[in-house]
C-alpha positions in Angstrom: -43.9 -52.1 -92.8 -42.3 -48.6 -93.2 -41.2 -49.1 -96.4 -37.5 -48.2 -95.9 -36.1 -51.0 -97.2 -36.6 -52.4 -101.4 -37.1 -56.2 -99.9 -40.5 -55.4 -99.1 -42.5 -58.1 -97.1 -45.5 -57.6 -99.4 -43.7 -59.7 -102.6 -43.7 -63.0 -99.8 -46.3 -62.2 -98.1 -49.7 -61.8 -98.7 -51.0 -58.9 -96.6 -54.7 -58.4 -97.4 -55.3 -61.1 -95.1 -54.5 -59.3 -92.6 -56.7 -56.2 -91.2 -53.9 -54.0 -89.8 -52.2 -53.8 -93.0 -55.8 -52.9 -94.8 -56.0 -50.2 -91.6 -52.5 -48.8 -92.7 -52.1 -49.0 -96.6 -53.2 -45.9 -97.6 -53.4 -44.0 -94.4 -51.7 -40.0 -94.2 -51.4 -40.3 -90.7 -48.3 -43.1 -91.3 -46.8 -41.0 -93.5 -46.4 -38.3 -91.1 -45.2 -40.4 -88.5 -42.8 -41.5 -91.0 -41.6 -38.1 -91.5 -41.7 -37.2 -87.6 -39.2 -39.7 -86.9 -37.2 -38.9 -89.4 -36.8 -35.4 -88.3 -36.3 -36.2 -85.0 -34.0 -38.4 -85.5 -32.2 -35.9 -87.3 -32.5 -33.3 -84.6 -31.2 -36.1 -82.3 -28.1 -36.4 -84.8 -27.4 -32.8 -84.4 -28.1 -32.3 -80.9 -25.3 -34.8 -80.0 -22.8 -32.4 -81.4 -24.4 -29.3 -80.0 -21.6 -27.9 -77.3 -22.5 -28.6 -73.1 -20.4 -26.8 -71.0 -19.3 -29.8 -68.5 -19.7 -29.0 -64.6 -19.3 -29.9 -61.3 -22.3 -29.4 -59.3 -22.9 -29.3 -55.3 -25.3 -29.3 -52.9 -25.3 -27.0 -49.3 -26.4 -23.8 -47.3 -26.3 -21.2 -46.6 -23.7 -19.5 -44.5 -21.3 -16.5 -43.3 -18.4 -15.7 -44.3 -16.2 -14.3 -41.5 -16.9 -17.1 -38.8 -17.1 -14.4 -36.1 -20.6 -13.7 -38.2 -22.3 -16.9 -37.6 -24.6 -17.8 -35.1 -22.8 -18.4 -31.3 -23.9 -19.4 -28.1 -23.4 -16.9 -25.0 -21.3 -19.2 -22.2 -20.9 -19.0 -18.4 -17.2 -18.5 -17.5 -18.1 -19.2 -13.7 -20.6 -21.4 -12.0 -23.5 -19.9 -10.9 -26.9 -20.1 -9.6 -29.7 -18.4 -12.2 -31.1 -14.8 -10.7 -32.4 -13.0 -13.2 -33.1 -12.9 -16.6 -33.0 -9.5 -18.9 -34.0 -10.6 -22.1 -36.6 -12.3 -24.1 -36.2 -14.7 -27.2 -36.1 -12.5 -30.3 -35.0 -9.4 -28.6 -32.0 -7.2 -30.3 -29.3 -6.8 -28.3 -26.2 -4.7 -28.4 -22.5 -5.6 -27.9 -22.3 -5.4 -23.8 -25.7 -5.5 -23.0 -27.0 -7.9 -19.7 -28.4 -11.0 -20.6 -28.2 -12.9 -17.2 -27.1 -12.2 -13.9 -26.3 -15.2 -12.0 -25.0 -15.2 -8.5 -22.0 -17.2 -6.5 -22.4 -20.8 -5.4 -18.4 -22.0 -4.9 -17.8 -21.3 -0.7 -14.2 -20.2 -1.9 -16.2 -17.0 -3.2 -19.2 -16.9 -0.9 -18.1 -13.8 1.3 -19.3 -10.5 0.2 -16.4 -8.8 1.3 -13.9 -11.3 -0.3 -12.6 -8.5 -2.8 -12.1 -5.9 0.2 -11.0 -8.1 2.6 -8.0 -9.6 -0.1 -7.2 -6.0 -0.8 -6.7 -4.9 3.1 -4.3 -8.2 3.0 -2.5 -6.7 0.4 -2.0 -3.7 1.8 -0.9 -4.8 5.0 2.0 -7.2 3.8 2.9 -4.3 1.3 3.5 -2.9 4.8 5.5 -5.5 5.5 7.6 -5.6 2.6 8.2 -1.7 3.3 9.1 -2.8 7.0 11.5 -5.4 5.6 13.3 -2.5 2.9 13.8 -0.3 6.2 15.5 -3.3 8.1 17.8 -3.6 5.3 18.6 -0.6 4.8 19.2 -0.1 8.9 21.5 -3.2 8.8 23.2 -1.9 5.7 23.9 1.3 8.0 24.7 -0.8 10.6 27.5 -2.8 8.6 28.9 0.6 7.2 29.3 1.0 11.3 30.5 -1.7 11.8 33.3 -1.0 9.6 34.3 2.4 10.3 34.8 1.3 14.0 36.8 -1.9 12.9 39.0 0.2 10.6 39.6 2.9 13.4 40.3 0.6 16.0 42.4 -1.3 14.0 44.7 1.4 12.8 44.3 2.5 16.6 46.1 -0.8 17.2 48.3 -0.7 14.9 49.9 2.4 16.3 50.3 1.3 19.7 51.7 -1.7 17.9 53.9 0.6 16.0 54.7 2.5 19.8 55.4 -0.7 21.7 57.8 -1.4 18.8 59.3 1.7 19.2 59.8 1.6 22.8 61.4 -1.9 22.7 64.0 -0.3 20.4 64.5 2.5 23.0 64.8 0.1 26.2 67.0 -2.1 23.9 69.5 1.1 23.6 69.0 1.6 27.1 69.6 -1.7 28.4 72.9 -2.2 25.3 73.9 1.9 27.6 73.5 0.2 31.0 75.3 -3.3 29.9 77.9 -0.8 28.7 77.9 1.7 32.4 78.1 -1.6 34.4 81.4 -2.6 32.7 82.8 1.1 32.9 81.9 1.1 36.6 83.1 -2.8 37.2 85.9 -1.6 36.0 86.6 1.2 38.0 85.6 -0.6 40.8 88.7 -2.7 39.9 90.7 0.1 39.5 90.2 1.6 42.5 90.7 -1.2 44.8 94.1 -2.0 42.9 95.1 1.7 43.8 94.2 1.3 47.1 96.0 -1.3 47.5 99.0 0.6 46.3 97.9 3.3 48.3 97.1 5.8 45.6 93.5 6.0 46.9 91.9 5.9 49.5 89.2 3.4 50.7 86.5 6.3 50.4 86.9 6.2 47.0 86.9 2.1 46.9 83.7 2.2 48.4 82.4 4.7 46.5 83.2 3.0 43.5 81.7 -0.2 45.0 78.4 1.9 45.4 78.0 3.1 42.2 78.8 -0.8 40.5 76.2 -1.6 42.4 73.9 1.2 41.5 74.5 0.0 37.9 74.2 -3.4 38.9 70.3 -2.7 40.0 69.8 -0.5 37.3 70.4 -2.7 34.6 68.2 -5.5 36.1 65.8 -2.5 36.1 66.1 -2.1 32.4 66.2 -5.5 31.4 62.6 -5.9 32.9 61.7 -2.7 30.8 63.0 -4.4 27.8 61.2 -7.6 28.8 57.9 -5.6 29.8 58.5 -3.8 26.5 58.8 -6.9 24.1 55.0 -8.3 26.4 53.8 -5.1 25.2 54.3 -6.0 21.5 53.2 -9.4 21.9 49.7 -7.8 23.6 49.3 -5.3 20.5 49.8 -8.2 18.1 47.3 -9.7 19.8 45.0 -6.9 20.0 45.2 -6.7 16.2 44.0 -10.1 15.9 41.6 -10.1 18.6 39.8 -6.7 16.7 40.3 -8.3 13.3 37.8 -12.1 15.0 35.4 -9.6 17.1 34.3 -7.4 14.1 34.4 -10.6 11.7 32.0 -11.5 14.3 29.8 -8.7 14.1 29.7 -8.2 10.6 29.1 -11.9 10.0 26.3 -11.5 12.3 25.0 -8.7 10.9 25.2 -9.6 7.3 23.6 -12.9 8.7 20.6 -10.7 9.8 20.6 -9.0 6.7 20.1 -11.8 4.5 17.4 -13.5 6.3 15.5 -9.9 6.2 16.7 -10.4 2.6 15.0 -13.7 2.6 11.8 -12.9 4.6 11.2 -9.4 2.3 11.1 -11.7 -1.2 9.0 -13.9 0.6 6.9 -11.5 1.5 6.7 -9.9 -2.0 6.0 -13.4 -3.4 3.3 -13.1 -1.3 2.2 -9.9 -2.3 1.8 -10.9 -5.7 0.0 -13.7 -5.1 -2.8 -12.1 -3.1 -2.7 -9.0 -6.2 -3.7 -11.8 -8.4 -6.3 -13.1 -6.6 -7.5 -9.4 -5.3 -7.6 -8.6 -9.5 -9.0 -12.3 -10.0 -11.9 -11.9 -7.6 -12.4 -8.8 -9.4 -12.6 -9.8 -12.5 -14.7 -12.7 -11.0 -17.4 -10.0 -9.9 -17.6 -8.7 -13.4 -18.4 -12.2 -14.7 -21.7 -12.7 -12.4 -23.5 -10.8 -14.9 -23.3 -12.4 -18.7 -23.2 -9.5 -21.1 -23.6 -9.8 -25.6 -20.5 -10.4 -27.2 -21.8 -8.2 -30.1 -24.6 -7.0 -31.9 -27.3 -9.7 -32.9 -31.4 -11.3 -31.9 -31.4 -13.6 -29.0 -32.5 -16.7 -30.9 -33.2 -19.0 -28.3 -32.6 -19.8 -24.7 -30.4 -22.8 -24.0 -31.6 -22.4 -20.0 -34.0 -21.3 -18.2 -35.8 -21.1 -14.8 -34.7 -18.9 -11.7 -32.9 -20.9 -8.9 -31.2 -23.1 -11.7 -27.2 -23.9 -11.3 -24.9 -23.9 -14.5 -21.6 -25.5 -14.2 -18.4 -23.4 -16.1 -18.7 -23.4 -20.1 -22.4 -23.9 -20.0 -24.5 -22.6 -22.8 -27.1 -19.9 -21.8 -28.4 -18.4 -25.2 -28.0 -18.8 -29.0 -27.1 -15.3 -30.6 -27.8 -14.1 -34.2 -25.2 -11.6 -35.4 -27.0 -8.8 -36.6 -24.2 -7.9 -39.5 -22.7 -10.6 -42.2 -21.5 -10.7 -44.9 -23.4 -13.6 -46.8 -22.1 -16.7 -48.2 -22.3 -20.4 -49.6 -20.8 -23.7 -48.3 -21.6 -26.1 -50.6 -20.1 -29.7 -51.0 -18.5 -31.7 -53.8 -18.1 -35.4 -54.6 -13.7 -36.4 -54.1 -13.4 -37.0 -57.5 -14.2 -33.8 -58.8 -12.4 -32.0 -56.0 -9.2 -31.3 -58.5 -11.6 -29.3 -60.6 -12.4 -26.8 -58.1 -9.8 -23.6 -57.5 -9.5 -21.0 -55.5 -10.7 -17.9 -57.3 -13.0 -19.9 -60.0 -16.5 -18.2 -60.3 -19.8 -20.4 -60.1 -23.3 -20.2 -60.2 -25.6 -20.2 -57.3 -29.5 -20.5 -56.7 -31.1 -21.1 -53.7 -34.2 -23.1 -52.3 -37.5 -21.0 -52.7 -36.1 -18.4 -54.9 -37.9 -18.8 -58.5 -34.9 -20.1 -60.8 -34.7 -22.5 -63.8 -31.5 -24.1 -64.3 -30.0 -25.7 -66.9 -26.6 -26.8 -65.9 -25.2 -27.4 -69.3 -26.1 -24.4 -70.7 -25.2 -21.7 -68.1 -26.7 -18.7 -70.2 -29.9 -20.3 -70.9 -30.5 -20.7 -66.7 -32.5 -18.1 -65.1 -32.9 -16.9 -61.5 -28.9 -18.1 -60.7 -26.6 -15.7 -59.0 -22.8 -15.6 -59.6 -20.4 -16.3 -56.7 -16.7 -17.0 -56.4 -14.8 -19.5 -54.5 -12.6 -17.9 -51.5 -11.3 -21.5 -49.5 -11.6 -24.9 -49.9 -11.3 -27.6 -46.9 -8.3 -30.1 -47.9 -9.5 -33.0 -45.4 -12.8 -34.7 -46.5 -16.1 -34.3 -44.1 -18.0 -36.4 -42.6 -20.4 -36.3 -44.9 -17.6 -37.8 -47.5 -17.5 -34.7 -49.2 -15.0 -31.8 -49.6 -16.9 -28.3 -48.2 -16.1 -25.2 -50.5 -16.9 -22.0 -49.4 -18.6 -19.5 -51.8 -18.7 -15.6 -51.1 -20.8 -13.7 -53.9 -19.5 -12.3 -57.2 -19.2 -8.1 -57.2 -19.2 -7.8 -60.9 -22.8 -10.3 -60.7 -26.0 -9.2 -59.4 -26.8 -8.7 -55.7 -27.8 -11.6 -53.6 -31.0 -11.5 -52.8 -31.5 -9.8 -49.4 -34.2 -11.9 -48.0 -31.9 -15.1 -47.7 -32.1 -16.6 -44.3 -29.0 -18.4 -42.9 -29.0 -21.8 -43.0 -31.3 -21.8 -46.3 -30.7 -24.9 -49.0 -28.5 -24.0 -52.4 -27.1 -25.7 -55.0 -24.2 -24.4 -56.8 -23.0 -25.4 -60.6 -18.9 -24.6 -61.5 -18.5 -24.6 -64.9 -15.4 -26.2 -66.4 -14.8 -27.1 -70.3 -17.6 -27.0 -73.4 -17.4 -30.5 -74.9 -20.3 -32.0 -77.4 -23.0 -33.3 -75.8 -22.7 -37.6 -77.0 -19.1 -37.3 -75.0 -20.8 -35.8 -71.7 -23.3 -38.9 -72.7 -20.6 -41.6 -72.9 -18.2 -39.9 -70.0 -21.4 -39.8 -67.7 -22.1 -43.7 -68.6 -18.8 -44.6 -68.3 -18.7 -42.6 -64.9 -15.7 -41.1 -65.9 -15.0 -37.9 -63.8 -14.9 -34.3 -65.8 -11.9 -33.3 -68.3 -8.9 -32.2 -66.0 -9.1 -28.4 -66.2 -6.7 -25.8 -65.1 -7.7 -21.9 -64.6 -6.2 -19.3 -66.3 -5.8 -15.6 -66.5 -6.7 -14.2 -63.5 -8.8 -17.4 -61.6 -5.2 -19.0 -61.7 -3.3 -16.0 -59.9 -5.8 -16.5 -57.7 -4.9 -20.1 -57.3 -1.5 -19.4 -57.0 -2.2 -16.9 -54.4 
């Protein structure tokens, strides 16, 4: 019936029979239909081979990009009963401020004077420790005593050692001179009585020679007990030696002893000095924490407790703080297989929910109301979402983000890969084959590299 073929139906068929082929026979209106599809079927032809600029597209919010930027909750170190509040939702706080003061509810820490009390205990074993350095140092003193007297006496000893020695010699010679006058005097004892006899002497001189044989008779037992007396004498100053030598082996073992257990008891006692110091400087430090200050600059968003009276465990969440400074950015995320597409450094385009944009993703420079950005990280381990996250700061050389974004507000964000014609992105999308492999260059693939 559109007359596009020469085996027209009219040669079998009979068609004024029929009423729709009387309604269309000579109608205009056909004939432009005719010619509509025509064209458009031409336009069709060519659109196919028009270039489309293949992409990988992702969905996701808005965030920070320094994660010390994003929003936080202000925790309780300590446990604590509520006392006091000191601000209000929405109220701008500064880095330090008081939010909460909460007070002590542990016994270990109930004592007002804990802090003072621990620091008096300080001081008085530092005492101690100072007592213990003195005792040291006095048995130190005492040991250096000790050993002067040991080393005079013993050299005192040794001389009279040294004396007795000498006087054994000299009642040796004495007694060897005595052995020696007994003889002489035996033997004019002899003599005399033999002339006597003769008649050459008289018996005053016998007797007189009998008196002085026994004079030398008495003395020599006299010497012989010096000798003896003298030879006791060296045994007693050997023994002296020794006995000086045990008695100040005694006392200096005794007072080293001593000096090692005041040693002992002074480390202790420092050990236990330190100890208390930390828990003087960790009740202090525990003080400090009773009132919960801003960890920077940012609105009080909302308050996680609440009441007066109420107790809060350790690491419980009071507030939710807004940082009042970031720098602005876009997590978005992409399906696995296109992950390999995306690099570090590549540029995208961004537009975010409420702000006035028409997009089309194939044809990047006929989009409106998008706003470049560049990718600065990419996660390598899959969320739970089943995604990859990419994280998206904006582009300098682009246009200014729009100020008014909130964080947490919806984007979508479009990275553009390869231009290919339009009936392959048709048959790779029906296929569900993923984009064509692509691989930055210039300056996006430093980036990569870096």
């Amino acid at each position: 019936m559109l007359n596009i073929t020469n085996n027209r139906i009219d040669k079998w068929v009979d068609l004024d029979k029929y009423k729709s082929a009387k309604v269309f026979e000579d109608n205009k209106g056909y004939q432009s239909i005719k010619k509509t599809i025509w064209v458009l079927s031409v336009l069709l032809l060519i659109i196919l081979f028009l270039p489309w600029t293949q992409n990988v597209s992702g969905a996701g919010s808005v965030t920070t990009l320094k994660p010390n930027q994003r929003p936080q909750t202000v925790q309780s170190a300590i446990a604590g009963r509520i006392e006091k509040w000191y601000v209000n939702e929405g109220d701008y706080v500064k880095k330090g401020d008081t939010i909460l003061f909460i007070s002590e509810i542990k016994e270990d820490y109930l004592d007002p004077n804990l802090v003072e009390n621990t620091g008096n205990q300080v001081k008085a074993k530092e005492s101690a420790v100072e007592s213990y350095e003195n005792k040291v140092k006095a048995l130190d003193m005492q040991l250096n005593a000790i050993e002067s007297e040991k080393n005079l006496k013993y050299k005192q000893a040794q001389n009279k050692l040294k004396q007795a020695y000498l006087k054994i010699k000299s009642d040796s010679i004495d007694f060897e001179a005595t052995k020696t006058q007994l003889k002489i005097a035996r033997t004019q004892f002899n003599r005399s009585i033999n002339l006597n006899k003769e008649g050459l002497k008289p018996m005053t001189d016998v007797e007189e020679k009998r008196m002085k044989l026994q004079e030398t008779e008495a003395k020599i037992i006299t010497q012989e007990n010096k000798y003896i007396t003298s030879q006791n004498e060296v045994l007693n100053a050997t023994m002296e030696l020794n006995r000086i030598v045990a008695e100040y082996s005694e006392k200096n073992a005794k007072a080293s002893s001593d000096k090692q257990t005041a040693l002992s008891t002074q480390f202790d006692t420092e050990a236990q000095v330190n100890k208390l110091k930390n828990q003087y400087a960790n009740y202090q430090i525990r003080n400090g924490m009773y009132y919960i200050l801003a960890p920077q600059d940012g609105y009080v968003n909302r308050a996680l407790q609440s009441g007066i009276g109420e107790t809060i465990k350790e690491g419980t969440s009071i507030v939710s703080i807004m940082p009042a400074n970031f720098d602005i950015a876009v997590e978005t995320y992409v399906n696995p297989v296109d992950f390999p597409l995306i690099h570090k450094g590549e540029k995208v385009r961004v537009w975010f929910d409420g702000w006035p944009s028409i997009v089309f993703s194939g044809w990047p420079g006929a989009s409106y109301g998008t706003f470049g950005g560049k990718i600065v990280a990419k996660e390598n381990f899959i969320s739970q979402n089943g995604k990859y996250r990419i994280l998206i700061a904006p582009d300098d050389s682009q246009k200014e983000w729009p100020k008014e974004l909130s964080i947490g507000a919806g984007t979508q964000t479009i990275a553009l890969l390869e231009d290919v014609p339009i009936w392959f992105e048709i048959w790779r999308t029906l296929n569900g084959f993923p984009p064509n492999y692509y691989k930055p260059t210039g300056n996006d693939a430093k980036a990569e590299i870096k």
